[in-house]
N, C-alpha and C positions, 0 to 999 in steps of 0.2 A: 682163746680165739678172740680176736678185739673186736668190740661189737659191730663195727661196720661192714665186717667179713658175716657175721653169724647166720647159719641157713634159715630160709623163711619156715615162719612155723606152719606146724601141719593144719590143714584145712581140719575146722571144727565137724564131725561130721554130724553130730549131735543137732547140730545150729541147723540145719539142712531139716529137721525134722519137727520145727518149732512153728507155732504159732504165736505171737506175743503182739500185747497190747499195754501200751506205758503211757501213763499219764503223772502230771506232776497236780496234784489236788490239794486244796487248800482247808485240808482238816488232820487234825494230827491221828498222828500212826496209830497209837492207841486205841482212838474212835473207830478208824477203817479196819482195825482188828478186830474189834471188841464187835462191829458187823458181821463179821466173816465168820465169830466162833460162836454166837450166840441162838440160838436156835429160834427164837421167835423174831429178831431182827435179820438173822440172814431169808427165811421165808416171806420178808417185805422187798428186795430187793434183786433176790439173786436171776430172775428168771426173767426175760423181756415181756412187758404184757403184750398181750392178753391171757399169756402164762400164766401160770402160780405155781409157788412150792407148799405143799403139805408135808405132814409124817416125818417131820427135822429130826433125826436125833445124833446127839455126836458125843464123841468121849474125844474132846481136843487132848490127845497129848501123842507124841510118839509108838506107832502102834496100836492104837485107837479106833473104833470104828466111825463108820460117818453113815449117813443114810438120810436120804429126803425122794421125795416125789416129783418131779417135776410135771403138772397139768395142764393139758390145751383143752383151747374153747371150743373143743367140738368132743370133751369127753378122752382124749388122749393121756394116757397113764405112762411114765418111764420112770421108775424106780432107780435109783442113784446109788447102791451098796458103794462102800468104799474103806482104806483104810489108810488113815496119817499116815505117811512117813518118818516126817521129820514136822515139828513143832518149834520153833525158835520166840514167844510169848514178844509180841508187839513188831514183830522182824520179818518172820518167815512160817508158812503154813508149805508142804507140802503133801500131795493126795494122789492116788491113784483107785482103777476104778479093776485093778489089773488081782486085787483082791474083793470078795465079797463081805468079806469078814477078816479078823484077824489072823491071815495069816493064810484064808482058803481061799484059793485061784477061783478068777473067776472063770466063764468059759470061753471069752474073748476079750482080752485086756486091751483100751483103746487108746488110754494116753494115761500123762501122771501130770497134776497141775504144778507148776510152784509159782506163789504170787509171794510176793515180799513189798515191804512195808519202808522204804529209807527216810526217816528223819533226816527235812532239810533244813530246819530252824523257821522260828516263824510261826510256828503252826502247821508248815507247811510239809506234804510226804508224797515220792517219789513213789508210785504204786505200781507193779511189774507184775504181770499175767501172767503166763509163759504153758503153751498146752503143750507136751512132747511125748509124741507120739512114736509107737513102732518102728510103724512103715510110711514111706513118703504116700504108699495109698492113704492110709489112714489121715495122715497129714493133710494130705488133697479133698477128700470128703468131708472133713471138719472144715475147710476154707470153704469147699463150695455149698454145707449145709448153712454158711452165715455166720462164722466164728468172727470176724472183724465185727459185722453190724451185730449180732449177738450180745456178744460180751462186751461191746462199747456200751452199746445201752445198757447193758446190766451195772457197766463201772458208773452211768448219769446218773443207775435209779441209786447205788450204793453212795455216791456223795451226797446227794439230793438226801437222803436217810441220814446220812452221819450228820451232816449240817445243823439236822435238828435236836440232835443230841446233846 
């Protein structure tokens, strides 16, 4: 079929269920990894203050657990269980929260993250969020709990950290 005839491709339906935050930051990939997998620099940034993260602990690789606290200023405790998916070292982390452990469901699974890391020369790295969620509910209550200003600031306080590394 010559490509000017070819049918339109199918709507992504996946994409419909995304939440995503893309920045192009001026620290190499490496660094902005080496934030995300290390358990006492990811508890310096991941969380917007007056937040905090406690209780990191993670096995980065494929199938691995993850687990941290995340704390509000009024005593608020949310436990973060989770398990890698997929691991790609300086490239790609992907997580979900849809297990508690390796491999044990949890009791309501809410989204799977994949952030990735593009080396653009420079120093410079294309950093890609992406929360994908269930259901477009699910999808909808993450937008209107604050996922754009959220995780914006959580990407300022993560360059703002890498910077100094």
């Amino acid at each position: 079929m010559p490509l000017d005839t070819a049918p339109a491709a199918p709507k992504n339906e996946e994409q419909d269920l995304d939440l995503v935050l893309e920045r192009i930051i001026d620290v190499p990939r490496e660094t902005l990894y080496q934030c995300w997998t290390s358990p006492e620099l990811l508890a310096q940034w991941f969380c917007p203050k007056p937040w905090y993260v406690s209780d990191v602990r993670q096995d980065v690789r494929t199938g691995g657990n993850s687990y941290l606290v995340m704390n509000g200023p009024n005593g608020e405790r949310m436990p973060q269980p989770g398990v890698f998916l997929e691991v790609v070292p300086n490239e790609k982390l992907v997580f979900t929260d849809a297990f508690t452990e390796t491999w044990k469901p949890s009791a309501k699974p809410f989204m799977v993250g994949i952030v990735t890391f593009e080396d653009l020369g420079g120093g410079k790295t294309r950093y890609r969020a992406v929360a994908r969620h269930w259901t477009a509910e699910d999808r909808d209550n993450h937008e209107k709990m604050g996922f754009h200003e959220g995780w914006g600031v959580a990407a300022d306080q993560l360059t703002a950290l890498a910077k100094t590394l």
